[in-house]
VOBA-1610 file (N, C-alpha, C; in pm, whole numbers, padded with zeros to 5 digits, always signed):
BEGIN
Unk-01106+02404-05077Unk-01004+02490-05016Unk-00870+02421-05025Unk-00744+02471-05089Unk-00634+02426-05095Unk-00566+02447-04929Unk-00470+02360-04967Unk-00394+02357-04838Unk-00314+02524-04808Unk-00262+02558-04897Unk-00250+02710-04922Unk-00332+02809-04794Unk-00471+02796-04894Unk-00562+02858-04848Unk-00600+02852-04704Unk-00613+02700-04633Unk-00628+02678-04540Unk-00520+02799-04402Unk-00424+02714-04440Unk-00331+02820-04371Unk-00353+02916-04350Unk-00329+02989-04468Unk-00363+03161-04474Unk-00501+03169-04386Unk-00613+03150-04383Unk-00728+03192-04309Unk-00738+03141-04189Unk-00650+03009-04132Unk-00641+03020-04054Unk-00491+03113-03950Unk-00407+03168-04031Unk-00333+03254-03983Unk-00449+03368-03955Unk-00544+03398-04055Unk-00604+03526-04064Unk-00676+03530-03909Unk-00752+03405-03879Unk-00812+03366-03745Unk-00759+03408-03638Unk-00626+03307-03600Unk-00530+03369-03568Unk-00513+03473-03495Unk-00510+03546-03602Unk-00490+03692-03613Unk-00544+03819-03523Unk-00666+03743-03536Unk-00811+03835-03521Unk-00822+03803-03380Unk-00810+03683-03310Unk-00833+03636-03232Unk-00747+03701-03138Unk-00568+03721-03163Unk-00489+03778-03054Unk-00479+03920-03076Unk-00594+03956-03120Unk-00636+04080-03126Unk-00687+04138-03016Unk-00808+04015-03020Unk-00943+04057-02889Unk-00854+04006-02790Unk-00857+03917-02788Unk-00808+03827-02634Unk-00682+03831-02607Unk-00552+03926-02698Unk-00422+03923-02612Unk-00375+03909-02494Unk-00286+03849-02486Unk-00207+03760-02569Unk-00260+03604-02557Unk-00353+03578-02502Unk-00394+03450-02588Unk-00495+03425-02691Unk-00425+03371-02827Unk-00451+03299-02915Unk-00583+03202-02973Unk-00563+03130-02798Unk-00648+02985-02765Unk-00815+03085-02806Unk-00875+03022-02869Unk-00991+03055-02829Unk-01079+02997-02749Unk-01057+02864-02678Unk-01096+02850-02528Unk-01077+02908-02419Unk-00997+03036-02453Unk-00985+03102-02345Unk-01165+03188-02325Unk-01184+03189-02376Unk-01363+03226-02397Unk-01432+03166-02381Unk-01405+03012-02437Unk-01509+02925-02422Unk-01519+02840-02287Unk-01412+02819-02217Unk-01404+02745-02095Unk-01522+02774-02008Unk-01611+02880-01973Unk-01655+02922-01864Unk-01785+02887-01912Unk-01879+02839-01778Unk-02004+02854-01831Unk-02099+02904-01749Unk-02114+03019-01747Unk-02177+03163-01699Unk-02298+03114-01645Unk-02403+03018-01698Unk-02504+02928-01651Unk-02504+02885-01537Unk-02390+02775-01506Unk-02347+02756-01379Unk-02320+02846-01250Unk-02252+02930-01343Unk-02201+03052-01249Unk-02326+03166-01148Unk-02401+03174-01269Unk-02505+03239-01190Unk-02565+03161-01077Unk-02646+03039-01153Unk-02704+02962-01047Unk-02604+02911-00910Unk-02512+02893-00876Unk-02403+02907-00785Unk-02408+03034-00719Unk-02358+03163-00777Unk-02368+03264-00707Unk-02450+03311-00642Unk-02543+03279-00714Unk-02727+03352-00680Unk-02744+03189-00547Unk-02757+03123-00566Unk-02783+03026-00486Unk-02688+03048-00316Unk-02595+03052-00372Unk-02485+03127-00248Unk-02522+03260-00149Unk-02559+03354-00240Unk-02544+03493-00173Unk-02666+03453-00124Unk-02781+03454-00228Unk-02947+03487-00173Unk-02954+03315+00009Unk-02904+03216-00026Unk-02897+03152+00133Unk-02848+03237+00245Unk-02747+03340+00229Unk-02731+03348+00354Unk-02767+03534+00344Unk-02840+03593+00231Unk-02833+03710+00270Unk-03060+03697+00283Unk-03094+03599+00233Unk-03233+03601+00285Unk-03278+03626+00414Unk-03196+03493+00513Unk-03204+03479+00634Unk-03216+03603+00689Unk-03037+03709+00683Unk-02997+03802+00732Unk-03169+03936+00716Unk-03230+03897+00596Unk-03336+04014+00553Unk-03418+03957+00647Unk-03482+03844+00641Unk-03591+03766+00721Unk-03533+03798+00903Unk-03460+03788+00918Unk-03422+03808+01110Unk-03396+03950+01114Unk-03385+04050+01034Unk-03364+04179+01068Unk-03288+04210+01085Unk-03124+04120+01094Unk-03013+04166+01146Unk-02967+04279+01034Unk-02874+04338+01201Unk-02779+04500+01102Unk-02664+04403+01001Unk-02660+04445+00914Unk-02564+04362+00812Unk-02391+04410+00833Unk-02367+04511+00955Unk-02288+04528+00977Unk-02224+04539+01087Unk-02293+04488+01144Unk-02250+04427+01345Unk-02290+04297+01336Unk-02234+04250+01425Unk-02264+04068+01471Unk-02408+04047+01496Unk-02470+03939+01455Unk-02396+03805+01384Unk-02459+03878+01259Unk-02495+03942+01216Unk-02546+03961+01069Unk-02444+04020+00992Unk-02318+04085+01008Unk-02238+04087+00949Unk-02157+03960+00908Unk-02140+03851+00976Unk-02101+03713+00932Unk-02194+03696+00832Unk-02355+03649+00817Unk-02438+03677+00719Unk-02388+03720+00594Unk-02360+03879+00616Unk-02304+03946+00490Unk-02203+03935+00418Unk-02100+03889+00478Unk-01962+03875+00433Unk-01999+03718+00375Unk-02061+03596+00435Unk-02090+03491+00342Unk-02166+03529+00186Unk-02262+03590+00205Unk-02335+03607+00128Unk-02223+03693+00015Unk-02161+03754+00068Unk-02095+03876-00049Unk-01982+03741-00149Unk-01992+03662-00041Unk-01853+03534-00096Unk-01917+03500-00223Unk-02056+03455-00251Unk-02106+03372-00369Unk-02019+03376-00450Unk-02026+03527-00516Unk-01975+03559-00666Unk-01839+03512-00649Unk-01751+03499-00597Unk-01578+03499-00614Unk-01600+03311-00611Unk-01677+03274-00500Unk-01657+03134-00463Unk-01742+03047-00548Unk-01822+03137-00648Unk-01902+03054-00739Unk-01761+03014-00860Unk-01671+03150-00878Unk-01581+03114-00948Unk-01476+03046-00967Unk-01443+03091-00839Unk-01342+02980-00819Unk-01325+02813-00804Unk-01472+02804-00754Unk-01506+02695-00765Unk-01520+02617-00911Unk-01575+02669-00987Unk-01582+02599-01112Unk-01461+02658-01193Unk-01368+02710-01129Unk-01242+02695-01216Unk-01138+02590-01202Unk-01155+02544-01041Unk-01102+02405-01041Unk-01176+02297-01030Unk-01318+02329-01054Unk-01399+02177-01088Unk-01367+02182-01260Unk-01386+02239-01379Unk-01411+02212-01454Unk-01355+02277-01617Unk-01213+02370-01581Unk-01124+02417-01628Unk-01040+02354-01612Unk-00928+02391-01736Unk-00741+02309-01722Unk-00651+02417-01645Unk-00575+02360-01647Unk-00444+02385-01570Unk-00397+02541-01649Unk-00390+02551-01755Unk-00384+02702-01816Unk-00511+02804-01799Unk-00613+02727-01773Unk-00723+02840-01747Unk-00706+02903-01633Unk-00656+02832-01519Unk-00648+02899-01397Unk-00512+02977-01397Unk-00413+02912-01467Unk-00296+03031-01447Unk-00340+03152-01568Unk-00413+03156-01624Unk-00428+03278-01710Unk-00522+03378-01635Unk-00624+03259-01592Unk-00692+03380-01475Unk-00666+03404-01329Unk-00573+03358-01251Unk-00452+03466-01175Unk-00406+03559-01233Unk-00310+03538-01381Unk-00229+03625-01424Unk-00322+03733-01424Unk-00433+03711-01463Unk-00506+03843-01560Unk-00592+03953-01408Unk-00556+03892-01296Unk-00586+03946-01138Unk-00473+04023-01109Unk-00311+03984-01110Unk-00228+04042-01096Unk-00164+04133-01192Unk-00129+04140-01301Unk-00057+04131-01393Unk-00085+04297-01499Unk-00008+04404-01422Unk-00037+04561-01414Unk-00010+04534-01576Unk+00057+04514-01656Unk+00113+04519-01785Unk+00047+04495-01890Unk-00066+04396-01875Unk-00210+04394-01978Unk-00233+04518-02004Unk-00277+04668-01881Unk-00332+04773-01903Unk-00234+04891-01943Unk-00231+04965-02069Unk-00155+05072-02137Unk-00177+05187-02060Unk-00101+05277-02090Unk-00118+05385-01970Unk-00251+05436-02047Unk-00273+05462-02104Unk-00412+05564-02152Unk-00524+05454-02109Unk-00540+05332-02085Unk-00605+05274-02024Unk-00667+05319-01885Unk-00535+05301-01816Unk-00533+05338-01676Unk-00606+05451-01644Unk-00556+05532-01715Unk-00644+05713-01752Unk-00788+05657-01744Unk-00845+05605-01819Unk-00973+05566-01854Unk-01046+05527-01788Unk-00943+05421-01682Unk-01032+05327-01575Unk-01030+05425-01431Unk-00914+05510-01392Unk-00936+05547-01274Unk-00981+05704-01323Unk-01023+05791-01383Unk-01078+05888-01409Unk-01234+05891-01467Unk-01232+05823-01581Unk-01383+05818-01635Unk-01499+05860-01554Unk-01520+05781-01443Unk-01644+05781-01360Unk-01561+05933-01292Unk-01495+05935-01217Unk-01475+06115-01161Unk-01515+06185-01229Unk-01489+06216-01375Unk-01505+06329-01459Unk-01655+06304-01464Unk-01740+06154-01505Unk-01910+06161-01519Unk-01936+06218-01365Unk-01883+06165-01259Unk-01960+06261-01128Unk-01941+06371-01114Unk-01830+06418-01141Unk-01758+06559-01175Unk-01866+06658-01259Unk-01886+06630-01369Unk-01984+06658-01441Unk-02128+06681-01436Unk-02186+06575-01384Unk-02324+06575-01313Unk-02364+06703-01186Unk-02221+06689-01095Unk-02236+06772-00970Unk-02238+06919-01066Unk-02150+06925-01141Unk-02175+07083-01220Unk-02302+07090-01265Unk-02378+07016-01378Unk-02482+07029-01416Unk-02620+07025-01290Unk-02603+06950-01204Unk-02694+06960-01083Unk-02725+07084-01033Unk-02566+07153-01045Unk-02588+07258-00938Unk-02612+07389-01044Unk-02577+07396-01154Unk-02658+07480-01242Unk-02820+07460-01257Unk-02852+07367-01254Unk-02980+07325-01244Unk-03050+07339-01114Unk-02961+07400-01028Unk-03052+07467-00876Unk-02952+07389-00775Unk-02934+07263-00778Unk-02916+07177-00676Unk-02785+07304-00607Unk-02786+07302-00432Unk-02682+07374-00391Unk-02571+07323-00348Unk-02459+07391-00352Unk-02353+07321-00368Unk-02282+07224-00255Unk-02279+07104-00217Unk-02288+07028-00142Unk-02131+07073-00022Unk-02113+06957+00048Unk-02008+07021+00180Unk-01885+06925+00167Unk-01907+06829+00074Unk-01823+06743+00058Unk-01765+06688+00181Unk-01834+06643+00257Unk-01833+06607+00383Unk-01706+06457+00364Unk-01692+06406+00304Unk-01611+06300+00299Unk-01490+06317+00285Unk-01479+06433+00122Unk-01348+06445+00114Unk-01257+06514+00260Unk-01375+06595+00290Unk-01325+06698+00410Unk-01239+06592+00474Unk-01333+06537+00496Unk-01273+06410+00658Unk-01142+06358+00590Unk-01122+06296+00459Unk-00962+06236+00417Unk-00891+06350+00482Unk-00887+06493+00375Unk-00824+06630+00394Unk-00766+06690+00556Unk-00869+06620+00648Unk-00838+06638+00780Unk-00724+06540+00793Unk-00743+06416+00764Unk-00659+06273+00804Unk-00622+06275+00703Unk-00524+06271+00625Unk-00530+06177+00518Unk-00432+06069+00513Unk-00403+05990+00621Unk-00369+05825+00653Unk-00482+05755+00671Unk-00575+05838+00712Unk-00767+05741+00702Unk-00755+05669+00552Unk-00718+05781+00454Unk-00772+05746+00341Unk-00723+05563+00271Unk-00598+05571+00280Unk-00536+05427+00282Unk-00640+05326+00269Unk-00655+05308+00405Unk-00758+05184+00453Unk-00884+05195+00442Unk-00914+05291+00380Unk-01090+05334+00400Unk-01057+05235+00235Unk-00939+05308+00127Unk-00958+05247-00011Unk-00953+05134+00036Unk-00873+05038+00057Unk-00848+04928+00115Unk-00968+04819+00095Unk-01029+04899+00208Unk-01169+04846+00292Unk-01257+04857+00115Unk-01282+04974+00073Unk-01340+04965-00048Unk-01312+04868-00191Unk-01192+04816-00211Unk-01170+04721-00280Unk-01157+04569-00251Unk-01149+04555-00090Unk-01198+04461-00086Unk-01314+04373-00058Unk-01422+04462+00012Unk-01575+04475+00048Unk-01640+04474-00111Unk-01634+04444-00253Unk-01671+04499-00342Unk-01613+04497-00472Unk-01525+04609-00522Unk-01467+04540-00636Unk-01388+04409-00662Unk-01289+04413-00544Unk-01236+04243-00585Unk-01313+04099-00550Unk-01397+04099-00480Unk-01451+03956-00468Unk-01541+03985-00599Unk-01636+04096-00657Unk-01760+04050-00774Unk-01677+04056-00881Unk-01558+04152-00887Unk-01528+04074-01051Unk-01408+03996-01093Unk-01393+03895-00943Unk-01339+03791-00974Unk-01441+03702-01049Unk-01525+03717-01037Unk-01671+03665-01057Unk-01732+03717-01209Unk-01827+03823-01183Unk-01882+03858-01308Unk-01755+03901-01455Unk-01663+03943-01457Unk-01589+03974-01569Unk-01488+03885-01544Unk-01418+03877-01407Unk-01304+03719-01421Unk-01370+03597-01503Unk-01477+03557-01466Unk-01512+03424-01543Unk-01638+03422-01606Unk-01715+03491-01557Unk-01903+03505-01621Unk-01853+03566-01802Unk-01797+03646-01808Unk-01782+03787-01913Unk-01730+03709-02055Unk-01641+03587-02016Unk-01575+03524-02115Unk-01650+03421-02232Unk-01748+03374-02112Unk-01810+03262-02162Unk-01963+03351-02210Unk-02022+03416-02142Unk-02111+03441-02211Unk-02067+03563-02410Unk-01896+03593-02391Unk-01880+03633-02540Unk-01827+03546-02597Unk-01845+03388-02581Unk-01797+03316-02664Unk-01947+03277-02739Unk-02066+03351-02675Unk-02194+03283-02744Unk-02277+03403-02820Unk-02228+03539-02769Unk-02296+03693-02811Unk-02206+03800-02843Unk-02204+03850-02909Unk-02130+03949-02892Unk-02114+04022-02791Unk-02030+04140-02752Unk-01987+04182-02669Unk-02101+04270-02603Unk-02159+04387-02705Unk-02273+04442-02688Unk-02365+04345-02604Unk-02426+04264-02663Unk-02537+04133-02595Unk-02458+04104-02474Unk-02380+04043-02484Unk-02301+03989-02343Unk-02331+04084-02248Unk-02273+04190-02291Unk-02192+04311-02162Unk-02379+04326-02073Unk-02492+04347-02177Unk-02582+04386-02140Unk-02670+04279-02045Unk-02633+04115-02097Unk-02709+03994-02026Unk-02625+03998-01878Unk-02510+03992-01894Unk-02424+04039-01757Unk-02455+04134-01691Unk-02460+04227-01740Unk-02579+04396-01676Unk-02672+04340-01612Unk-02776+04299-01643Unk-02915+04283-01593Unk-02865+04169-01496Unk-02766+04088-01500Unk-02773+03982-01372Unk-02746+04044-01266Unk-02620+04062-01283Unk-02529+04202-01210Unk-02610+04270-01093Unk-02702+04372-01155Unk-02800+04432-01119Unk-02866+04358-01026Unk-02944+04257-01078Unk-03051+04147-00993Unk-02996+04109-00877Unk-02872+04020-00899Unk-02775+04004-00727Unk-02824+04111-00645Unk-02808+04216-00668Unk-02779+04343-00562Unk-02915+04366-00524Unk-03051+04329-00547Unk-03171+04314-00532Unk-03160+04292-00375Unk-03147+04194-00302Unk-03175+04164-00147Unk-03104+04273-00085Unk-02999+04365-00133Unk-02950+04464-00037Unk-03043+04598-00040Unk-03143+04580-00093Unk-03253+04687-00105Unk-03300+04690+00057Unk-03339+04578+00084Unk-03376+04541+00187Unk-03314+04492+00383Unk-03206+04546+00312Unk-03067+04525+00449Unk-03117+04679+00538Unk-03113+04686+00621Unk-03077+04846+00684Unk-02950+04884+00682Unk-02939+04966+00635Unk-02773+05041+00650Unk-02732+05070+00526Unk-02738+04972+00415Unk-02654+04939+00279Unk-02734+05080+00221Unk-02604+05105+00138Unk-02694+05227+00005Unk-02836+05206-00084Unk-02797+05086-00086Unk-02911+05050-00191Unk-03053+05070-00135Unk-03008+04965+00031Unk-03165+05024+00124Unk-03238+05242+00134Unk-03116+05266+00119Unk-03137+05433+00129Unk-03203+05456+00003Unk-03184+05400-00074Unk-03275+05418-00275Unk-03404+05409-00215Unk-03434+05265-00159Unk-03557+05247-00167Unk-03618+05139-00245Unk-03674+05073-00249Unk-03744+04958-00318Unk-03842+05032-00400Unk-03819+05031-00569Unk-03949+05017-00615Unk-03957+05181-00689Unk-03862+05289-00621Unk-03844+05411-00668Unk-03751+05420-00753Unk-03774+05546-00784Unk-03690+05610-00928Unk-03583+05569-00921Unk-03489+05614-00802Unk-03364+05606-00778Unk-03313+05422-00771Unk-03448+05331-00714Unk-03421+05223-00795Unk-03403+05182-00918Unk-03485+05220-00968Unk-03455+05182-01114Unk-03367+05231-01210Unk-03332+05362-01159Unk-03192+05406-01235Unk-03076+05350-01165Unk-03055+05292-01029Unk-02971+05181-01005Unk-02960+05049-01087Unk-03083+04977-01095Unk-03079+04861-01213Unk-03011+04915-01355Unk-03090+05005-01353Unk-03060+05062-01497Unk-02926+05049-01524Unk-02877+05155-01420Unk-02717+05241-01452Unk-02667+05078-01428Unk-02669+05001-01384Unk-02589+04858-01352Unk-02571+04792-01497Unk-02688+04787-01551Unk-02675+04736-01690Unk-02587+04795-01790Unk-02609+04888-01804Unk-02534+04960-01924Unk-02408+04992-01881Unk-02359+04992-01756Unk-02253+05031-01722Unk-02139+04896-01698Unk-02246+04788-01761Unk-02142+04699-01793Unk-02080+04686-01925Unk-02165+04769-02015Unk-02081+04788-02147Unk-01963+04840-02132Unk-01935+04876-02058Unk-01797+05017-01994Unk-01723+04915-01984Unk-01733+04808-01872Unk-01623+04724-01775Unk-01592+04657-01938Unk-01720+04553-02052Unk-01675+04479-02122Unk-01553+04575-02217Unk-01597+04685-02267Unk-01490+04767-02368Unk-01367+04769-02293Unk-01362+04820-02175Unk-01248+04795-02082Unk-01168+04686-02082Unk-01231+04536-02049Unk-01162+04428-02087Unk-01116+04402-02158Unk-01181+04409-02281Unk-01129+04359-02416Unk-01045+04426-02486Unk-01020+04576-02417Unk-00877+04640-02469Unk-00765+04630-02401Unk-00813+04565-02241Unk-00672+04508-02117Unk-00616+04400-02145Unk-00629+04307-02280Unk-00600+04197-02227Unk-00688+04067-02140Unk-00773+04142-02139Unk-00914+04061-02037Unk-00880+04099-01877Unk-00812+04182-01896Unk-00750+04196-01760Unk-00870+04241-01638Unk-00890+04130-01588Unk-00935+04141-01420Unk-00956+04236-01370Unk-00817+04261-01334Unk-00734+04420-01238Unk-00807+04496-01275Unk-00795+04537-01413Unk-00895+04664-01484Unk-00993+04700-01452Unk-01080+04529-01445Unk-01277+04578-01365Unk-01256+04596-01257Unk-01173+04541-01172Unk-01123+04599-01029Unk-01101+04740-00997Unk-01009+04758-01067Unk-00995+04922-01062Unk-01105+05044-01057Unk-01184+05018-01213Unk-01295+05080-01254Unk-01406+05047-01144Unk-01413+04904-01070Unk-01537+04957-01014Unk-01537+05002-00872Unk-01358+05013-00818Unk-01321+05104-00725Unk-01316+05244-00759Unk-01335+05294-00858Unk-01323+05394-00890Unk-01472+05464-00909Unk-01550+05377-00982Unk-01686+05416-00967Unk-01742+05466-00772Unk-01702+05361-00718Unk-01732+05399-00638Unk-01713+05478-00511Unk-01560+05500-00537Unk-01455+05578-00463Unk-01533+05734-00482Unk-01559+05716-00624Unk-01567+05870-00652Unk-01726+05891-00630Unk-01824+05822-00611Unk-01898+05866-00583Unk-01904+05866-00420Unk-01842+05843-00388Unk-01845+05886-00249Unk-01806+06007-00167Unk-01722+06022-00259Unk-01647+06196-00265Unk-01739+06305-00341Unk-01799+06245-00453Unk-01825+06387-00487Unk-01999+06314-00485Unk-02069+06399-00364Unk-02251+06413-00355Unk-02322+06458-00459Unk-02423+06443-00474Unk-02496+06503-00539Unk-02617+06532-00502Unk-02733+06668-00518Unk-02854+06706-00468Unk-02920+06623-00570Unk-03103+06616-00537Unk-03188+06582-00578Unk-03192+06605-00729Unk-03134+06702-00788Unk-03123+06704-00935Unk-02977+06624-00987Unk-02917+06638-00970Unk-02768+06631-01032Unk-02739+06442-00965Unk-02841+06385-00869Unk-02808+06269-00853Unk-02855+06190-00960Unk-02951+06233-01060Unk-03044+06168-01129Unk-02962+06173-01302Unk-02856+06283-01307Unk-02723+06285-01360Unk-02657+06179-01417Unk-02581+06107-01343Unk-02487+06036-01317Unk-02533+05909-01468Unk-02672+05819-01477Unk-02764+05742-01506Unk-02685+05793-01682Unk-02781+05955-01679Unk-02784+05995-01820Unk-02648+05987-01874Unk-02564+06068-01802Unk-02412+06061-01843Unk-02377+05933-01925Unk-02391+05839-01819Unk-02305+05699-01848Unk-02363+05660-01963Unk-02526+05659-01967Unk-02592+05591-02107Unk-02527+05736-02199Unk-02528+05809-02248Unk-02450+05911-02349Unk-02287+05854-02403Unk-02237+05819-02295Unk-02066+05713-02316Unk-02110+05618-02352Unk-02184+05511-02332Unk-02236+05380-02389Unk-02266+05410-02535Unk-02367+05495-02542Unk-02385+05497-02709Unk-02310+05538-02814Unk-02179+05646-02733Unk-02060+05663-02836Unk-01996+05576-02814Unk-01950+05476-02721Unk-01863+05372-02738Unk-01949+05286-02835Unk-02036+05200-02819Unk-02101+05120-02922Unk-02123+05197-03026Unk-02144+05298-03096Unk-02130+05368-03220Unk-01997+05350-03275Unk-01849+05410-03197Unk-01761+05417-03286Unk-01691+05281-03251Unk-01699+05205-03139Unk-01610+05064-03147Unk-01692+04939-03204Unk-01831+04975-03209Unk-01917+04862-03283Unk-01946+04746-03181Unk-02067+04690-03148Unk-02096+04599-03098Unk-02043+04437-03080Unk-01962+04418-03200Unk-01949+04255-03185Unk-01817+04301-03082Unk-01764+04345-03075Unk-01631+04334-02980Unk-01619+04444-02900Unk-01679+04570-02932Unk-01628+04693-02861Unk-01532+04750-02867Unk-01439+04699-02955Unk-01291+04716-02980Unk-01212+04758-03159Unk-01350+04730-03248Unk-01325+04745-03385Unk-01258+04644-03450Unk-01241+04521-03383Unk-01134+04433-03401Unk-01215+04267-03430Unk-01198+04212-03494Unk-01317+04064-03513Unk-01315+03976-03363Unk-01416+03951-03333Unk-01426+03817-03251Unk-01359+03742-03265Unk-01370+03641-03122Unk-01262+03585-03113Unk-01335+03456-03163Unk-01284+03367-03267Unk-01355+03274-03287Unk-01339+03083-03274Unk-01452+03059-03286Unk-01501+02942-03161Unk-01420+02768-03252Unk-01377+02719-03144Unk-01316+02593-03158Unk-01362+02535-03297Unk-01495+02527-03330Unk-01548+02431-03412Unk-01495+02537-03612Unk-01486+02647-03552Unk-01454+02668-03710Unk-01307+02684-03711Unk-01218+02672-03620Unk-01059+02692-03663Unk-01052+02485-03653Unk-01141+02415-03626Unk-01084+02294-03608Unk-01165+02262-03807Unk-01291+02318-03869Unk-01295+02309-03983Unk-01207+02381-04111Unk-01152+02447-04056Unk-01024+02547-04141Unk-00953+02417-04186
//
């Protein structure tokens, strides 16, 4: 390889690289994290103090078992943060603030994407449900904003911070990076899915939580695991067209859940929601392609831009 040559392919690298990961370049911005750690931390974190809370019976949302819960919910953020100042540089952590704050990563047709998508799939489902028999529900929630609507404020509030912002400071802030510096995006998005999923396992068993209302072991469980997995292909395509932006999985998974709270669904049209999302998964991985989700090359790893 001439010196020429060198250049050029590594401009081409380059290239490709501030493609996926705009605007940084570095391709340690991928590689820094090591998702390994991260789990065993998180999982070690939540499951200590949310076992206990299952084992003593406490309500997970009155004293003292709500202290319980709110430790336990800490793992994921405090697994991250923690190993971002044990074992990251000084640019890893200001890139991942920036990418928490920083509205300008996400394009407006983004935004479209992240706070609508899931409305229109529940949106959708509740139509098909209720053609399919299910009767048409009372919308008992929205009612209550519609009565108040200064409730609504703090109820979102309460919902982004109980939830979307502490897990994906966690799973897509730092888990998401490092496991696509070793799989593609497809593989990644899906090994992150199935962990994802597993965490939320001990709240089967809380009284009160949604998950306890599924049920252990039923349908509606397993299309919870399910829908968890694949519906991390969503958050990864999402990222990797924000900029890696944080905010974004924040948004989206306030939005997932905002909106299912508003719009119910009967015994048919709840079972909906599952199919929908896997139908978007397989046209996104069809037309953006698996290694990135984005149509655009991977971002690639220290050892071949240091052999260029």
């Amino acid at each position: 390889m001439t010196e020429g040559d060198a250049g050029d392919e590594t401009a081409s690298v380059d290239s490709n690289i501030s493609q996926v990961a705009s605007p940084d370049t570095d391709p340690e911005f991928f590689e820094y994290s090591n998702p390994w750690q991260f789990f065993a931390i998180a999982f070690g974190v939540s499951y200590l103090f949310w076992i206990p809370l299952i084992v003593l019976e406490y309500d997970p949302f009155a004293l003292p078992g709500v202290l319980l819960f709110a430790a336990g919910g800490l793992g994921v953020p405090g697994a991250a943060i923690f190993l971002l100042f044990r074992t990251a540089e000084a640019k890893h952590r200001r890139d991942y603030w920036q990418r928490v704050v920083d509205v300008r990563r996400i394009g407006l047709r983004w935004y479209v994407v992240i706070l609508l998508l899931f409305p229109a799939l529940n949106g959708l489902a509740l139509l098909l449900g209720t053609l399919a028999g299910d009767s048409v529900p009372a919308f008992e929630r929205a009612a209550e904003f519609a009565a108040d609507p200064v409730s609504l404020l703090p109820y979102a509030v309460f919902m982004v911070i109980f939830g979307p912002l502490p897990e994906e400071l966690g799973w897509r802030g730092y888990a998401l990076d490092g496991l696509q510096a070793r799989w593609n995006a497809f593989g990644a998005s899906l090994i992150l899915g199935v962990v994802w999923a597993a965490w939320h396992v001990p709240l089967f068993f809380m009284m009160g939580t949604y998950q306890a209302e599924l049920g252990v072991l039923t349908l509606p469980f397993w299309e919870f695991m399910f829908g968890a997995t694949i519906t991390s292909v969503l958050y990864t395509w999402i990222y990797n067209h924000t900029g890696r932006s944080i905010l974004g999985a924040v948004l989206f998974h306030f939005s997932g859940n905002f909106s299912g709270e508003l719009v119910p669904h009967g015994p048919i049209g709840s079972h909906v929601p599952t199919v929908l999302t896997l139908l978007v998964v397989v046209v996104v991985v069809y037309v953006y392609g698996p290694k990135t989700l984005t149509r655009r090359s991977p971002p690639q790893s220290s050892a071949l831009l240091n052999s260029c």
